[in-house]
N, C-alpha and C positions, 0 to 999 in steps of 0.2 A: 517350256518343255512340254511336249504333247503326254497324253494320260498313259500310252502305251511306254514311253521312255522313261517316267517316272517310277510304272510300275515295274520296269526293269532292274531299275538301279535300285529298289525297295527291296526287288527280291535278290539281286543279289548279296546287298546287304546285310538283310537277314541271316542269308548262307553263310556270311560273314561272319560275323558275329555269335552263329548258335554254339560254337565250340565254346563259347563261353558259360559260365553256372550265371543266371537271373537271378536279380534280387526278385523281389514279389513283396508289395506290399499291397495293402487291403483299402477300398475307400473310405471307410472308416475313421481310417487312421490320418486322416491330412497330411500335411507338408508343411512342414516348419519355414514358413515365411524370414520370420525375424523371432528372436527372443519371447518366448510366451505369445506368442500369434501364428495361428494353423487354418492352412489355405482349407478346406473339404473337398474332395474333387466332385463333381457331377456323376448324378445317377446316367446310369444308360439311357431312359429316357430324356434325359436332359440332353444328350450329344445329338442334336438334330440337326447341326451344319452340316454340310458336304463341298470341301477345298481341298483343293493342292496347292500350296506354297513353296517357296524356296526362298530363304533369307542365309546372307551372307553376316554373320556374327563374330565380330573383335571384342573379346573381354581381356578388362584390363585389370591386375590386381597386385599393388604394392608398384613394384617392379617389373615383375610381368606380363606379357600378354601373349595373345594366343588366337588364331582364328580359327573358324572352320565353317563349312557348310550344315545348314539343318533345314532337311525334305520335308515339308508337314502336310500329312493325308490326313483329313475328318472324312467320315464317314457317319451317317443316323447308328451310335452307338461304339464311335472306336476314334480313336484318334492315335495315330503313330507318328513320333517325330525320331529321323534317322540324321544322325550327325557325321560327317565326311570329312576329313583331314585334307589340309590344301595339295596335296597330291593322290586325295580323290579314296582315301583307304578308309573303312567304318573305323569310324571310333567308338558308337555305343547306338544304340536302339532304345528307345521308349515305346512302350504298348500301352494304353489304356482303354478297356473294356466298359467303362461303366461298377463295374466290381473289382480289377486289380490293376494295378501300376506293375507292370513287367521290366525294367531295363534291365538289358544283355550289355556286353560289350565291356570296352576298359576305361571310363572315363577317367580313372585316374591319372593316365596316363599325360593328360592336360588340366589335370588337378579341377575337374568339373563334376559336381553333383547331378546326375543324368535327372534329379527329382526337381533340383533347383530349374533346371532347363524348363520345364514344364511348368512348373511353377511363374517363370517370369516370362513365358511367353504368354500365358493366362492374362496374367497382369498386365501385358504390354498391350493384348490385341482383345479382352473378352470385353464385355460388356459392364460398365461400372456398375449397377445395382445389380446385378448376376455376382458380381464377384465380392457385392454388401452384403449380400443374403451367406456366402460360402465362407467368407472370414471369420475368425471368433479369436476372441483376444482383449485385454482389458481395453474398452475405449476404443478400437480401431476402426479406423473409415478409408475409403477406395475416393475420391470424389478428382473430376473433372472442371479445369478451367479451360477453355479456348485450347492451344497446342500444350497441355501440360497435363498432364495428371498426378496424383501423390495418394501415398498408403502413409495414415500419422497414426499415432497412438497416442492419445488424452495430447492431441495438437503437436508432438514432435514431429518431425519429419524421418518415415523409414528410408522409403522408397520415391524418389521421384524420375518419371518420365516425362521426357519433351519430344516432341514429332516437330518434323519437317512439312506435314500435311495435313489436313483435317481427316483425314480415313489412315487409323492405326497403321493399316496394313501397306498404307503408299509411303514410298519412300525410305526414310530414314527415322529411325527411332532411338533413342539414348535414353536407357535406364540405366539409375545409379542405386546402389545400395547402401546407405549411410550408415549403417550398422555391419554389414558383413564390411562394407569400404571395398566394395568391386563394384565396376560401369560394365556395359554392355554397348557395344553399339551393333545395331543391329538392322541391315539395310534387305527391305523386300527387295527382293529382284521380278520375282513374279506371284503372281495372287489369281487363280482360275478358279470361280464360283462352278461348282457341278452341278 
């Protein structure tokens, strides 16, 4: 999708969505990972990527499942992930400035934590000592083997992800959560470095 199409469908999702009241939370405050483990999100100076993405995401949990689209713009200092129901309608918005975590929108509606979202696209595609430094939690480590990677705590297994490719973002990606007990699968369709 060229960058003009992209920011089309951004803005109008936005429109979309702004009848709704945002949560707001502060970076201070992390994201509940798993049980007694909090992701910290990145200072403003830290968001120095610049991408547009589009991954097609099937989450699975218990019984059911659910897909949808999610549009991801970085920017030096912002990252916004917009999520799109298979008939194309917002489901929720994430904003993140460097200082606050904005989702708009109804995730409930497909029973998804708009924070969670963010949180395991971090994990699926950031950088494994970027995301050692930003974890905190008793014992917990992010580490890479060849196509896998795993989030343990004093050596359990929380979280593991397997790729289809050596570059996170090629292909196909399956994260599992061992503790919440939902999988993602989560396939890039397109990846455009700006």
């Amino acid at each position: 999708m060229n960058p003009a199409k992209l920011l089309t469908v951004l803005l109008l999702v936005f429109f979309a969505v702004a009848c709704s009241s945002p949560a707001v939370r502060s970076q201070q405050q992390g994201i509940a990972i798993a049980r007694g483990v909090n992701l910290f999100l990145p200072r403003a100076d830290e968001l120095t990527g610049s991408f547009n993405a589009i991954q097609a995401i099937t989450a699975e949990y218990e019984d059911r499942s659910f897909s949808f689209e999610a549009h991801i713009e970085a920017r030096p200092g912002k990252i916004t992930i917009v999520a799109l129901g298979p008939l194309g309608g917002a489901l929720f918005s994430i904003s993140y400035d460097g200082n606050e975590l904005v989702a708009s929108g109804s995730p409930q509606a497909i029973s998804v934590d708009a924070e969670y979202v963010l949180a395991d696209v971090l994990l699926a595609h950031w950088d494994v000592d970027w995301l050692n430094r930003r974890i905190e939690g008793a014992v917990v480590e992010v580490s890479q083997t060849g196509d896998e990677r795993f989030v343990t705590r004093q050596d359990d297994l929380l979280i593991g992800i397997s790729y289809e490719s050596p570059n996170p973002w090629g292909g196909m990606a399956t994260l599992t959560h061992l503790e919440r007990l939902y999988t993602l699968h989560i396939r890039t369709a397109e990846f455009t470095p700006q």
